[in-house]
Structures are given as C-alpha cells and as structure tokens.
N, C-alpha and C positions, 0 to 999 in steps of 0.2 A: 431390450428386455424381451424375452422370449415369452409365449403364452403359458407357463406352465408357473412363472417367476411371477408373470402377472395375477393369477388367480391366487397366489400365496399374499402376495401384497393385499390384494382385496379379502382374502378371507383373515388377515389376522387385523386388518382394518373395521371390519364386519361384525367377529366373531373371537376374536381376543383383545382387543386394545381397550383402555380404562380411558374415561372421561379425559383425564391428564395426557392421555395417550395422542386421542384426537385433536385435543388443542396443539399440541405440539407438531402433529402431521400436520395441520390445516396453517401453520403458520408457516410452514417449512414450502408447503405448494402457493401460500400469497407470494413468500419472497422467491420461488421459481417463476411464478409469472409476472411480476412487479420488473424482475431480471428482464426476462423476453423483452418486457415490453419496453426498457430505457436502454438501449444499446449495451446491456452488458453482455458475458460468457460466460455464463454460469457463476453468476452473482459477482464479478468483476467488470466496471468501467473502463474501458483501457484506455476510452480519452481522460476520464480523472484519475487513472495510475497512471498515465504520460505527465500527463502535469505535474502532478505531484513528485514525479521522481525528478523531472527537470529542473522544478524547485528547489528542492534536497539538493541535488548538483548546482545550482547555480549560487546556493548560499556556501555550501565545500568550496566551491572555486573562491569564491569572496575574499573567504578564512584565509584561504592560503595566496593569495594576492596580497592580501593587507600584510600575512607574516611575510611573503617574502620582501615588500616595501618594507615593513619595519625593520626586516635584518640589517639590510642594505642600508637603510639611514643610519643604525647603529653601527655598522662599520664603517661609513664613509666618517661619522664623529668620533669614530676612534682613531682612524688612522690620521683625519685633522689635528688631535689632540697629541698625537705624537710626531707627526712631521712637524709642525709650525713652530717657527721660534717661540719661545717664549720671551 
C-alpha cells in the first residue's frame, strides 16, 4: 500500500466511518492478526486445509473401493448363478 492509499484508509477511518463502520474494521484487523499469528495466509490454515482435503479424498477413495468390491461381488454371483448346474 503506497502512502497516499494509506492516508485515505485513515482518513475515511477518522473522518467518515459510522459506529457500525468501526466495528466491522476492527474485527476485520483481530481476524488479520489472530491469522499472522496461528500459521495461517491470510486467514487460511494450509495445515487444516491439508487435512481436511485429505480427508474429503480418503473417504471418495472409501466410496469408490466399497462400489468397486460390491460390483465385483455382484457379478461374480451372477455369473455363479448362471454357470452352475442347477
């Protein structure tokens, strides 16, 4: 931010912003520095968005292991059902 951008921030901080105005700056700069200060990037985790997306993937894989066992069992009993004397 350049000095020119700065003194505009501060002056509509100063000299335009309503009571509702500040509450909402002032929570917007806890959750910047709350950020700094727990390992995030600008209010992202990347160690709990790793997690979390490897989780999302590791239950997708699940899904799709269990369907492709249950295909499989359903056509191994179907083609039992049709090979085998009766």
């Amino acid at each position: 931010m350049d000095r020119d951008q700065l003194f505009l921030v501060v002056d509509l901080i100063l000299n335009q912003s309503s009571d509702n105005d500040i509450e909402v700056i002032m929570e917007a700069i806890k959750r910047r520095a709350k950020g700094r200060n727990s390992g995030t990037f600008r209010g992202v985790n990347p160690e709990r968005l790793a997690k979390e997306t490897a989780s999302v993937l590791n239950k997708q894989m699940s899904y799709s292991v269990e369907g492709i066992r249950k295909m499989i069992q359903e056509f191994a009993v179907g083609v039992i059902q049709k090979e085998a004397p009766s």
